[in-house]
N, CA, C and O atoms as a CHARMM CRD file, in Angstrom:
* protein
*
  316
    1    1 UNK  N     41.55300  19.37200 -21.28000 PROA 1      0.00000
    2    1 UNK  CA    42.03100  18.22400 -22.03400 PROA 1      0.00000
    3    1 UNK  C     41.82300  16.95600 -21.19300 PROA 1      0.00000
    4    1 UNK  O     42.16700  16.99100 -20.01200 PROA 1      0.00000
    5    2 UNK  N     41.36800  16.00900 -21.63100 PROA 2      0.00000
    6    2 UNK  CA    40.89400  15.10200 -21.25300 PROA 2      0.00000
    7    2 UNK  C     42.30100  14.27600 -21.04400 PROA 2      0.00000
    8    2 UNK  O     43.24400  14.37800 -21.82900 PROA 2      0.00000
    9    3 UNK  N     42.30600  13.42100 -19.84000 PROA 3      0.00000
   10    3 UNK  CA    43.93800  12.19900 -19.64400 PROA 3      0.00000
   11    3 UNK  C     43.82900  11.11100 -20.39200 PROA 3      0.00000
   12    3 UNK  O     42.77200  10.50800 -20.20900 PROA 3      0.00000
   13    4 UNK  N     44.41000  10.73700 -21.01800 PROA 4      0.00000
   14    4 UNK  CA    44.65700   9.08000 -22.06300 PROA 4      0.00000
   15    4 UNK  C     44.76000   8.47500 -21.28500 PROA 4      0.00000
   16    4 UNK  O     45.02800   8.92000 -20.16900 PROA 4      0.00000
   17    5 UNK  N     44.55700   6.92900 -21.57900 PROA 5      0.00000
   18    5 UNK  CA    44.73500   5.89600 -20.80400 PROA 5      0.00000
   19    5 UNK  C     45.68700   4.40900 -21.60400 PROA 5      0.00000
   20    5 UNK  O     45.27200   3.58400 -22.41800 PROA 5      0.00000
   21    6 UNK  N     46.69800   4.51100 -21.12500 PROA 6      0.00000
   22    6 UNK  CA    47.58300   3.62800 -21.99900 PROA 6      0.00000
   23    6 UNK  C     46.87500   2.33300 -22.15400 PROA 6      0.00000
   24    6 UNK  O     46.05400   2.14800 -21.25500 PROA 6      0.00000
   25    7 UNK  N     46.94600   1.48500 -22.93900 PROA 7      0.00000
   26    7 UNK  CA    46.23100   0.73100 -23.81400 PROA 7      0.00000
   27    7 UNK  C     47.16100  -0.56900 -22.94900 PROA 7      0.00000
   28    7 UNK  O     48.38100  -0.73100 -22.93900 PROA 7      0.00000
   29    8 UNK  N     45.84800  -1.56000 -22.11100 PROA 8      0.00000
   30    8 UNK  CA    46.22700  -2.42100 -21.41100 PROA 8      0.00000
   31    8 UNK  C     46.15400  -2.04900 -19.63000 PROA 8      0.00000
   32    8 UNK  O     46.39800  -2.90900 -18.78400 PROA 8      0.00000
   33    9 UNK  N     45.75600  -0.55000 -19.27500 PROA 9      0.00000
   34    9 UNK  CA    45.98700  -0.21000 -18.34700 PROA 9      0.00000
   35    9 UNK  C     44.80900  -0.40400 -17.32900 PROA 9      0.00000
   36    9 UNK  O     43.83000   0.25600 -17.67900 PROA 9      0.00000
   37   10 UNK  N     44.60400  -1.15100 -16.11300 PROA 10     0.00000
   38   10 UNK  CA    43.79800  -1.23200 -15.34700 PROA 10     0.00000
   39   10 UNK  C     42.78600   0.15400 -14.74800 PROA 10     0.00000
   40   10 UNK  O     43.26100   1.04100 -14.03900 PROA 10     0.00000
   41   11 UNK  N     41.64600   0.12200 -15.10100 PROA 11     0.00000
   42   11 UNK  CA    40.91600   1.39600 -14.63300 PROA 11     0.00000
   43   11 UNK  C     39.56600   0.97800 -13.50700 PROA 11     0.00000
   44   11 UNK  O     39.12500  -0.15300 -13.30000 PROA 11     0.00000
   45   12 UNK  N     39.33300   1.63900 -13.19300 PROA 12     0.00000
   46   12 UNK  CA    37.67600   1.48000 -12.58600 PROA 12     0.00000
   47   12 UNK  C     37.03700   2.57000 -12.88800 PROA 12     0.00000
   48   12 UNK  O     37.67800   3.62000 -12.94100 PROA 12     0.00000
   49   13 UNK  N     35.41500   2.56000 -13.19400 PROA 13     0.00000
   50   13 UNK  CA    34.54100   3.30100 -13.44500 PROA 13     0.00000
   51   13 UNK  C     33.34500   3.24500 -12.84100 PROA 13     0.00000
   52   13 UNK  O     32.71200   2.19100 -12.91500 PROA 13     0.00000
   53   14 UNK  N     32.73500   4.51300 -12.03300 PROA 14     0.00000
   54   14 UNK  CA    31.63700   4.25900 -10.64200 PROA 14     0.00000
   55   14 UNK  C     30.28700   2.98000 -11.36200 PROA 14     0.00000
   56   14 UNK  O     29.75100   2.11200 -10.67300 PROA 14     0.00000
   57   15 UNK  N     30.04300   3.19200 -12.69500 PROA 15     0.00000
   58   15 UNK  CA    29.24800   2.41600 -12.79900 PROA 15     0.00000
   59   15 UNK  C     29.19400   0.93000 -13.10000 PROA 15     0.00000
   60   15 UNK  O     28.19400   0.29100 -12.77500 PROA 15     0.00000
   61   16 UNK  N     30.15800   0.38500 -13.66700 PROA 16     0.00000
   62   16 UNK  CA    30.67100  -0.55300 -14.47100 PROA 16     0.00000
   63   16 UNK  C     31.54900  -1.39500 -13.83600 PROA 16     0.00000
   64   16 UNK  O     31.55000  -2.61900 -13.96600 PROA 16     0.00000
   65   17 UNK  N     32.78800  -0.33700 -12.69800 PROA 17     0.00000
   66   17 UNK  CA    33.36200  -1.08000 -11.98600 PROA 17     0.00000
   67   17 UNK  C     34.77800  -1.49700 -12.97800 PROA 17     0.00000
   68   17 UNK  O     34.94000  -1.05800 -14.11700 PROA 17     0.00000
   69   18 UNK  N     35.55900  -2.26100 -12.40000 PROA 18     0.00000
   70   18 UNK  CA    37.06500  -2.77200 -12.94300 PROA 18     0.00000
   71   18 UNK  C     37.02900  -3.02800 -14.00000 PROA 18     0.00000
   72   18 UNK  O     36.14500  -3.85300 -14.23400 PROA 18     0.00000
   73   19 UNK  N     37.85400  -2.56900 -15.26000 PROA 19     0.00000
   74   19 UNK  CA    38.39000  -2.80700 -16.39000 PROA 19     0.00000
   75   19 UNK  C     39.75600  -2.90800 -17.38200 PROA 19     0.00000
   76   19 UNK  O     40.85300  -2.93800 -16.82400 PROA 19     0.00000
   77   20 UNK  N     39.69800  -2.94900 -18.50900 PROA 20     0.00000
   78   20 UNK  CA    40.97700  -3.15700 -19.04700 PROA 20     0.00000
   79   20 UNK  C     40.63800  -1.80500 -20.08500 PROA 20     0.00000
   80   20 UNK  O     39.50000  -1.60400 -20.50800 PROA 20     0.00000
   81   21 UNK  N     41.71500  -0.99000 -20.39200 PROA 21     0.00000
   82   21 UNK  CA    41.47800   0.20000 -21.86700 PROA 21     0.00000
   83   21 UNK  C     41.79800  -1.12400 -22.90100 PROA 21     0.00000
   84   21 UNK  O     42.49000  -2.11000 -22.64800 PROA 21     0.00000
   85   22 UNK  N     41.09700  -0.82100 -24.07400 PROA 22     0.00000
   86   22 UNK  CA    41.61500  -1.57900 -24.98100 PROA 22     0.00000
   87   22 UNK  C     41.95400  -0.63500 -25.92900 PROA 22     0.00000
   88   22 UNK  O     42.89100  -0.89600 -26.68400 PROA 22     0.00000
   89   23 UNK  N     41.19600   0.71900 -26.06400 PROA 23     0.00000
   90   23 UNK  CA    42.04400   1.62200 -26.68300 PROA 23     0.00000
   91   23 UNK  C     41.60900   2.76900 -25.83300 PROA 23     0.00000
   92   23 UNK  O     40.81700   2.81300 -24.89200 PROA 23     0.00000
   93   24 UNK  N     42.55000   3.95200 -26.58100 PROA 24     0.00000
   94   24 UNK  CA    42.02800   5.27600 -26.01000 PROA 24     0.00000
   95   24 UNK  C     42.79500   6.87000 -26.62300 PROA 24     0.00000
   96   24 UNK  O     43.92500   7.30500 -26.39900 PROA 24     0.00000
   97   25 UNK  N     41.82500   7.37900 -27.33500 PROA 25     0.00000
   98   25 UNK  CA    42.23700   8.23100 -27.87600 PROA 25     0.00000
   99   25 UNK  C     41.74900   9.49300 -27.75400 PROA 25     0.00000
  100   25 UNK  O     40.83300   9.59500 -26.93800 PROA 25     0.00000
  101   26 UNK  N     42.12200  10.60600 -28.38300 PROA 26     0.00000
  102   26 UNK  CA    41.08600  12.48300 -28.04200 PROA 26     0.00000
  103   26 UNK  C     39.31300  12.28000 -27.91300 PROA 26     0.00000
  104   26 UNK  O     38.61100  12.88200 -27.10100 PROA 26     0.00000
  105   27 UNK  N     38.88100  11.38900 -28.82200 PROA 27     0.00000
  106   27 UNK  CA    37.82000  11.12100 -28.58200 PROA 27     0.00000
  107   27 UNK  C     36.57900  10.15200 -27.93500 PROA 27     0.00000
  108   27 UNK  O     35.46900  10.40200 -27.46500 PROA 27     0.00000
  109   28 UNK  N     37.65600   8.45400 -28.24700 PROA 28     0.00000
  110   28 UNK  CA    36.51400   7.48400 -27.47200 PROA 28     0.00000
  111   28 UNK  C     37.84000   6.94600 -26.67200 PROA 28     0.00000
  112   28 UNK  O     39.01400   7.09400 -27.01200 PROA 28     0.00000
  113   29 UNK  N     37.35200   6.31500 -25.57500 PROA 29     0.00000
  114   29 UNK  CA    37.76700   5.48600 -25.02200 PROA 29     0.00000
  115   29 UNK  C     37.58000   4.17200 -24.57800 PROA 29     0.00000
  116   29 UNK  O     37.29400   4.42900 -23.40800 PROA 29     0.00000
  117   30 UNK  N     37.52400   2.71300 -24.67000 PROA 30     0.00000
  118   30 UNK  CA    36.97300   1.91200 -24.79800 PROA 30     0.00000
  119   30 UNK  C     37.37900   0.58900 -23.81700 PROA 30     0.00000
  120   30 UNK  O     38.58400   0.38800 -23.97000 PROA 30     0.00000
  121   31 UNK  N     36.94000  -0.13700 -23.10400 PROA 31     0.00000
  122   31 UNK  CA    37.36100  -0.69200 -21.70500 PROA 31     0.00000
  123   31 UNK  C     36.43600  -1.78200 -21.72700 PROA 31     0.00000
  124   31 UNK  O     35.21200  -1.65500 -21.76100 PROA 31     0.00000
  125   32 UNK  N     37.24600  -3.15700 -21.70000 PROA 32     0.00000
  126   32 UNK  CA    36.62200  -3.98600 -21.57000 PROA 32     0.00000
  127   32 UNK  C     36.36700  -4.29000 -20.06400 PROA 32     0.00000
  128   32 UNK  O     37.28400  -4.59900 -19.30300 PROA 32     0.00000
  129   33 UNK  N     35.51900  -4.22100 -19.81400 PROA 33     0.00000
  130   33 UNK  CA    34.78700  -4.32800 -17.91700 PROA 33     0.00000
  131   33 UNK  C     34.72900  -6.11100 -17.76400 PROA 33     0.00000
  132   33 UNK  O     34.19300  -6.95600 -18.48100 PROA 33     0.00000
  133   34 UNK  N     35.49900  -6.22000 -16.55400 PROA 34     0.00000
  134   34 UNK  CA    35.54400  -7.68800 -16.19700 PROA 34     0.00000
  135   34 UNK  C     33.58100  -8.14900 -15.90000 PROA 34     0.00000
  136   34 UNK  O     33.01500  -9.19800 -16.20300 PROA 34     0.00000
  137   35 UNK  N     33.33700  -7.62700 -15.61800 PROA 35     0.00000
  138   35 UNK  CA    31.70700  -8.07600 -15.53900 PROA 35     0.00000
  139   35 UNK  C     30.48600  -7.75300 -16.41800 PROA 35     0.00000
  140   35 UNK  O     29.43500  -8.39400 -16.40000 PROA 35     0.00000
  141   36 UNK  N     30.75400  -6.65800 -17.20600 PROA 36     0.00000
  142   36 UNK  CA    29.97700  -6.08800 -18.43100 PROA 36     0.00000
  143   36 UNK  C     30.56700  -5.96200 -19.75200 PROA 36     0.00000
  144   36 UNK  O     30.09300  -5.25500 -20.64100 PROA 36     0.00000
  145   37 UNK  N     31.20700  -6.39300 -19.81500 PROA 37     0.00000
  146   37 UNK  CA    31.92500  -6.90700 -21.46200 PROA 37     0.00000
  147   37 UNK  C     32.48200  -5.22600 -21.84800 PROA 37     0.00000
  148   37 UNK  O     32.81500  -4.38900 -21.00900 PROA 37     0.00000
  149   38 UNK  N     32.46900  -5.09900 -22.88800 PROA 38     0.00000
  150   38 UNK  CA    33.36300  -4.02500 -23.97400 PROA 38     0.00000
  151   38 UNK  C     32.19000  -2.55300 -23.69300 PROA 38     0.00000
  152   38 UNK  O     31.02100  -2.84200 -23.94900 PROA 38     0.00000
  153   39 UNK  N     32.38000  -1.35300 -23.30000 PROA 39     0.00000
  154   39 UNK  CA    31.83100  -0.46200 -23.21400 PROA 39     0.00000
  155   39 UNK  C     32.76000   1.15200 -24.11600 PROA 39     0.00000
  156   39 UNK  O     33.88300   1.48500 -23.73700 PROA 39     0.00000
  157   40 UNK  N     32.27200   1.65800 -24.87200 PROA 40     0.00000
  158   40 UNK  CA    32.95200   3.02200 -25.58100 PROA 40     0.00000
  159   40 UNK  C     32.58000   3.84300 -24.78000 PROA 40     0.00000
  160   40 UNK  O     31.54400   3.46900 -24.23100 PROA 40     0.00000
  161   41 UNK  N     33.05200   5.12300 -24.32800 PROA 41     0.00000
  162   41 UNK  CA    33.18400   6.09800 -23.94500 PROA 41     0.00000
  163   41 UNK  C     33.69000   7.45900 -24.61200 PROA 41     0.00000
  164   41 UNK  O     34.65400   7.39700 -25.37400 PROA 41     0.00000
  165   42 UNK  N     33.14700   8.54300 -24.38300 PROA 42     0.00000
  166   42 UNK  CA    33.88100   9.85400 -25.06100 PROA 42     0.00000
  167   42 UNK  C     34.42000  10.35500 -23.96900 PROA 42     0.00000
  168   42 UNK  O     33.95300  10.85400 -22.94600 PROA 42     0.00000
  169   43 UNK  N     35.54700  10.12400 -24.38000 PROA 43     0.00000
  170   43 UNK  CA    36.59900  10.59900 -23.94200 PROA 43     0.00000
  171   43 UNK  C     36.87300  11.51200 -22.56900 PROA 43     0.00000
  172   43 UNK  O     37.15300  11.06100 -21.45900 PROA 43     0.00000
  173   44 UNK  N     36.72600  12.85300 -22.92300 PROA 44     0.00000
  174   44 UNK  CA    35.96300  13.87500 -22.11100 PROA 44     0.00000
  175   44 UNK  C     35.42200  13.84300 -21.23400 PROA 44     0.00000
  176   44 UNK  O     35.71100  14.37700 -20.16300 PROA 44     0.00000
  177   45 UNK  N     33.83500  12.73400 -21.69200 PROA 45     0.00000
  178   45 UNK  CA    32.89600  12.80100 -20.10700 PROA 45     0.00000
  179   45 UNK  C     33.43600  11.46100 -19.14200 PROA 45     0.00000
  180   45 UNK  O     33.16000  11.36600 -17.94600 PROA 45     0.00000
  181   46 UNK  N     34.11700  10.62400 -19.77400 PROA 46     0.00000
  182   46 UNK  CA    34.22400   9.21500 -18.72100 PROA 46     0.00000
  183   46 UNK  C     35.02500   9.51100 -17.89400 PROA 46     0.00000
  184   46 UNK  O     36.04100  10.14600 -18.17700 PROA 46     0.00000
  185   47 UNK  N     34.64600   8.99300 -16.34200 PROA 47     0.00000
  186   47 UNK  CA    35.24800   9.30400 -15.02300 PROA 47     0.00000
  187   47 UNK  C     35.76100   8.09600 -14.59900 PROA 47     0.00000
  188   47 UNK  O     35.01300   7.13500 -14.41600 PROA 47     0.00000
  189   48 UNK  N     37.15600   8.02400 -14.39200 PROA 48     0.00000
  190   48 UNK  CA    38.01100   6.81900 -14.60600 PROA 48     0.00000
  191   48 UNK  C     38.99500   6.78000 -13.46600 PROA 48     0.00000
  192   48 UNK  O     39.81900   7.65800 -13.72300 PROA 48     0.00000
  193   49 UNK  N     39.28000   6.25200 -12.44700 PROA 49     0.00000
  194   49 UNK  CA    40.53500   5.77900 -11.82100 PROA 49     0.00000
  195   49 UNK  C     41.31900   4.42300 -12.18100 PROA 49     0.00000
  196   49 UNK  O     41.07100   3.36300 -12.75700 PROA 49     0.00000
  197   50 UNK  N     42.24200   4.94400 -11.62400 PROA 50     0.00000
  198   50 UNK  CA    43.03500   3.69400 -11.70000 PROA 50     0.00000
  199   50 UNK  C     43.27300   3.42300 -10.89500 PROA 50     0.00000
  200   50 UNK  O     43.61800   4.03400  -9.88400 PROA 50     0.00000
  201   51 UNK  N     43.04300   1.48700 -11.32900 PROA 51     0.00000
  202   51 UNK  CA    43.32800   0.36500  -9.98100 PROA 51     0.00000
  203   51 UNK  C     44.32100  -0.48900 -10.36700 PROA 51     0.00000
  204   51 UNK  O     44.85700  -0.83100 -11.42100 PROA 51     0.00000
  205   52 UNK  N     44.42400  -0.78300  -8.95900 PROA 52     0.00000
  206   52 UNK  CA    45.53500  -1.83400  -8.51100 PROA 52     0.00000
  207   52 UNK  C     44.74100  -3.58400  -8.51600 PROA 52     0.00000
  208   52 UNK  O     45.33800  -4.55400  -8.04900 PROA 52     0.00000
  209   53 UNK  N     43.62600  -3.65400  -9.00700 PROA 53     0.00000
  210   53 UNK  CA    42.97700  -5.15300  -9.35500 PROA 53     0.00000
  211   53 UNK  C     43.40300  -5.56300 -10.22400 PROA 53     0.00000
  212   53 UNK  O     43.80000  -4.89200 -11.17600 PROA 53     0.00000
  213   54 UNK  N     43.43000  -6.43700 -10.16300 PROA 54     0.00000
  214   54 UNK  CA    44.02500  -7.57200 -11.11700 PROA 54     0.00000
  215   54 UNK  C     42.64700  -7.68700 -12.25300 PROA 54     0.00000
  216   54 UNK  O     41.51100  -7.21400 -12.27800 PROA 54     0.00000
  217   55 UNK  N     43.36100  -8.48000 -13.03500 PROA 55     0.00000
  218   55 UNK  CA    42.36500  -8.47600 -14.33800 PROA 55     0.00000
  219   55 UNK  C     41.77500 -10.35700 -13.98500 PROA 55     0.00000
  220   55 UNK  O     42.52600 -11.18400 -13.46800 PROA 55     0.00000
  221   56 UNK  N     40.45000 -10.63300 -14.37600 PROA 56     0.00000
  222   56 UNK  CA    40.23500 -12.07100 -14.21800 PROA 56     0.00000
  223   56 UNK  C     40.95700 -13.02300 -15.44000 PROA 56     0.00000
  224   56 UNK  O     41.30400 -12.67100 -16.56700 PROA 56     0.00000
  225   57 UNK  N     41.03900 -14.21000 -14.86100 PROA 57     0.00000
  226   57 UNK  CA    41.71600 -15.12800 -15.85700 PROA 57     0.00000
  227   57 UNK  C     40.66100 -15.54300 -16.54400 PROA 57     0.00000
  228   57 UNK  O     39.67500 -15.79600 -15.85100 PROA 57     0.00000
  229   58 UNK  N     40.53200 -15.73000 -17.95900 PROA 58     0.00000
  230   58 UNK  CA    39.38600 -15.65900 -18.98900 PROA 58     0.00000
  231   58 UNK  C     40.21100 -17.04900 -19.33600 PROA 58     0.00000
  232   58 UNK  O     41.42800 -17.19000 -19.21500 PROA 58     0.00000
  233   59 UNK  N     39.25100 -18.06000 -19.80500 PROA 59     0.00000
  234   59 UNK  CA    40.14400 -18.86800 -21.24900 PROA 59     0.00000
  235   59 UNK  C     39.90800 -18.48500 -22.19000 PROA 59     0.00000
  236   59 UNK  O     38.92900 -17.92500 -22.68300 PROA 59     0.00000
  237   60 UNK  N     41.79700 -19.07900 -22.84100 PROA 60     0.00000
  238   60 UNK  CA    41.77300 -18.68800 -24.26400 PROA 60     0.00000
  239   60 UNK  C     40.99200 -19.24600 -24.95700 PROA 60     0.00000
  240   60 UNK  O     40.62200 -20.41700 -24.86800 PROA 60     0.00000
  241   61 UNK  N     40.53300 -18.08900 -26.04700 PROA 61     0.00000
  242   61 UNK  CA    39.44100 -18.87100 -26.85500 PROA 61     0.00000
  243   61 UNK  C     40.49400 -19.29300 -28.19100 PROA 61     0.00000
  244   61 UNK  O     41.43700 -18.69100 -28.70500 PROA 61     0.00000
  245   62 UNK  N     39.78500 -20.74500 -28.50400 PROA 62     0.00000
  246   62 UNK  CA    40.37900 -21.45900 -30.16000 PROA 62     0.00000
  247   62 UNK  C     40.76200 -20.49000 -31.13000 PROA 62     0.00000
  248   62 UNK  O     40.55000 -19.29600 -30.92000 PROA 62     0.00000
  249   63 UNK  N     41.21200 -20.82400 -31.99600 PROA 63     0.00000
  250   63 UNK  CA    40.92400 -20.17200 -33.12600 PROA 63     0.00000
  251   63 UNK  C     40.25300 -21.18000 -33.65600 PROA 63     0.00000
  252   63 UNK  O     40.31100 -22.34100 -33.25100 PROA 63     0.00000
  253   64 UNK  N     39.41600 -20.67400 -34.82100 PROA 64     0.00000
  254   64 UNK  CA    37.93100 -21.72000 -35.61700 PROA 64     0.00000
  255   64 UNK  C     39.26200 -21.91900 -36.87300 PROA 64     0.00000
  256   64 UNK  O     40.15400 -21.13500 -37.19700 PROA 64     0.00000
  257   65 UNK  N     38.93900 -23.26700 -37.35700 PROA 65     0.00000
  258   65 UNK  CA    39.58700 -23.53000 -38.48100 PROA 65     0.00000
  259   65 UNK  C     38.71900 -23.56100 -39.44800 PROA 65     0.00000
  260   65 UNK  O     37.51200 -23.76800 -39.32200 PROA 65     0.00000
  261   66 UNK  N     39.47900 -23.29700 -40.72400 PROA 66     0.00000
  262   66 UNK  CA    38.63100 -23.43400 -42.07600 PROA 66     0.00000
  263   66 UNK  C     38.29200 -24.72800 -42.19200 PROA 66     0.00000
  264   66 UNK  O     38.91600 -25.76600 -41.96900 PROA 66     0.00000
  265   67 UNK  N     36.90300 -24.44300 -42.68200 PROA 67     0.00000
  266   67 UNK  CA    35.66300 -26.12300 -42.82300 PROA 67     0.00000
  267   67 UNK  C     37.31700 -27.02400 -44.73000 PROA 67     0.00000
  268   67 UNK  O     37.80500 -26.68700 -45.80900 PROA 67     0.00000
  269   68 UNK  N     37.30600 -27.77000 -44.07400 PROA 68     0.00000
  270   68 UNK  CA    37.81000 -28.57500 -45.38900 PROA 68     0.00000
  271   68 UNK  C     37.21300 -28.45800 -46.54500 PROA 68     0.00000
  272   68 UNK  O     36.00900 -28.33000 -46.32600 PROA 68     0.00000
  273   69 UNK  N     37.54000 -28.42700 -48.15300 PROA 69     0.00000
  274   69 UNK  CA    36.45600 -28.60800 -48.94500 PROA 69     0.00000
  275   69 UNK  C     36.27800 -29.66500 -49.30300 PROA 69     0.00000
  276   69 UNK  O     37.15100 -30.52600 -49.19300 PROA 69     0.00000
  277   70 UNK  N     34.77500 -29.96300 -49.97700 PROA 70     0.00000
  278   70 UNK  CA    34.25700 -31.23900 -49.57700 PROA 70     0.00000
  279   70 UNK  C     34.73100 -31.98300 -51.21100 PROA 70     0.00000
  280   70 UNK  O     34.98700 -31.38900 -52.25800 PROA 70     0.00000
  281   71 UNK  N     34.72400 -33.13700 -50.99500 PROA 71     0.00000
  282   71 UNK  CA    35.58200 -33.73400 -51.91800 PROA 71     0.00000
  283   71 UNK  C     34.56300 -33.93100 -53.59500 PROA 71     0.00000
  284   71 UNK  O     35.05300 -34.55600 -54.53500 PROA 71     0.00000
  285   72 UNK  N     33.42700 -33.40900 -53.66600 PROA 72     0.00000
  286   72 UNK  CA    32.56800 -33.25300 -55.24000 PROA 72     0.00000
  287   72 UNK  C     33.40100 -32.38300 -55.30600 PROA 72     0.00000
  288   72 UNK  O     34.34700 -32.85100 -55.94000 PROA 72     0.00000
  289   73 UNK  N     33.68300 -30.96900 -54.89900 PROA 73     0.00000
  290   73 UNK  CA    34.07300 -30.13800 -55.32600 PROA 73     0.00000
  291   73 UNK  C     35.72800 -30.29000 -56.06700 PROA 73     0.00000
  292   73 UNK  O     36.12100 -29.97700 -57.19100 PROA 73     0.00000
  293   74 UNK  N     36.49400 -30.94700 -54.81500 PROA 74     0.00000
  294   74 UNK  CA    37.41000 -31.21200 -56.26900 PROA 74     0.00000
  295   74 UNK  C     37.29800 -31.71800 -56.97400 PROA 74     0.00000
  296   74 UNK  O     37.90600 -31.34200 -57.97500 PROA 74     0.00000
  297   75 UNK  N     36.58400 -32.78900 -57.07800 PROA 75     0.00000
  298   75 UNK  CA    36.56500 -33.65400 -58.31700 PROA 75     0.00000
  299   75 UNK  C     35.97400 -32.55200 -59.51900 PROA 75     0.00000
  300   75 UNK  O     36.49700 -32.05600 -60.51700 PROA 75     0.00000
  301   76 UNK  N     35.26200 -32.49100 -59.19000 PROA 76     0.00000
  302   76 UNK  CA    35.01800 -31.36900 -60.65200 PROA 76     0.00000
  303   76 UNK  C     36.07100 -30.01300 -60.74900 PROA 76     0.00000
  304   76 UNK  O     36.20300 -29.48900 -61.85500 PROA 76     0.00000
  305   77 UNK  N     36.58900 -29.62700 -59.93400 PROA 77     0.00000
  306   77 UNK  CA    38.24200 -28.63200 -60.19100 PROA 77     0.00000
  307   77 UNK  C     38.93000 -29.24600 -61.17900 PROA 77     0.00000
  308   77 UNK  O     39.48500 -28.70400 -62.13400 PROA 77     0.00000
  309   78 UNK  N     38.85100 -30.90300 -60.80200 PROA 78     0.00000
  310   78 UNK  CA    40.35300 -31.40800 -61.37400 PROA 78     0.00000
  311   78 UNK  C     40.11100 -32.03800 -62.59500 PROA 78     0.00000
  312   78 UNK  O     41.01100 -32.39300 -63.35600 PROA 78     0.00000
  313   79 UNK  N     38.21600 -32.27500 -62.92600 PROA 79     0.00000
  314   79 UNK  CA    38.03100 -32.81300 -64.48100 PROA 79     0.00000
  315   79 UNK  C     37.95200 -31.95000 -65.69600 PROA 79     0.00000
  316   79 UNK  O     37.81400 -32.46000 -66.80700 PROA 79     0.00000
């Protein structure tokens, strides 16, 4: 049986190096790597420790706002 990895939990992996689980379940496991972005794994074969590194400080990204609608368009809604 393969070990879970609680969701948020600092790991390292020989190839990839330091990451975050973002999920992890019987079958995939999935780890965003501070230097190689989002990688899936099955479960089973990924060889994983856990570290004591800290995670990097990223900025927050915006949220995108909805484009306004453009003002022909109401006018013809409202005639």
């Amino acid at each position: 049986m393969a070990k879970l990895h609680a969701k948020g939990s600092r790991v390292s992996q020989p190839s990839y190096g330091p990451g975050t689980v973002s999920s992890s379940d019987e079958r995939y496991t999935v780890i965003e790597f501070d230097n190689h972005g989002r990688r899936v794994f099955v479960t089973d074969m990924v060889t994983l420790e856990k570290t004591d590194e800290p995670a990097p400080n990223r900025p927050v990204k915006e949220k995108r706002r909805k484009a306004p609608a453009k003002k022909a368009e109401k006018a013809e809604k409202g005639a």
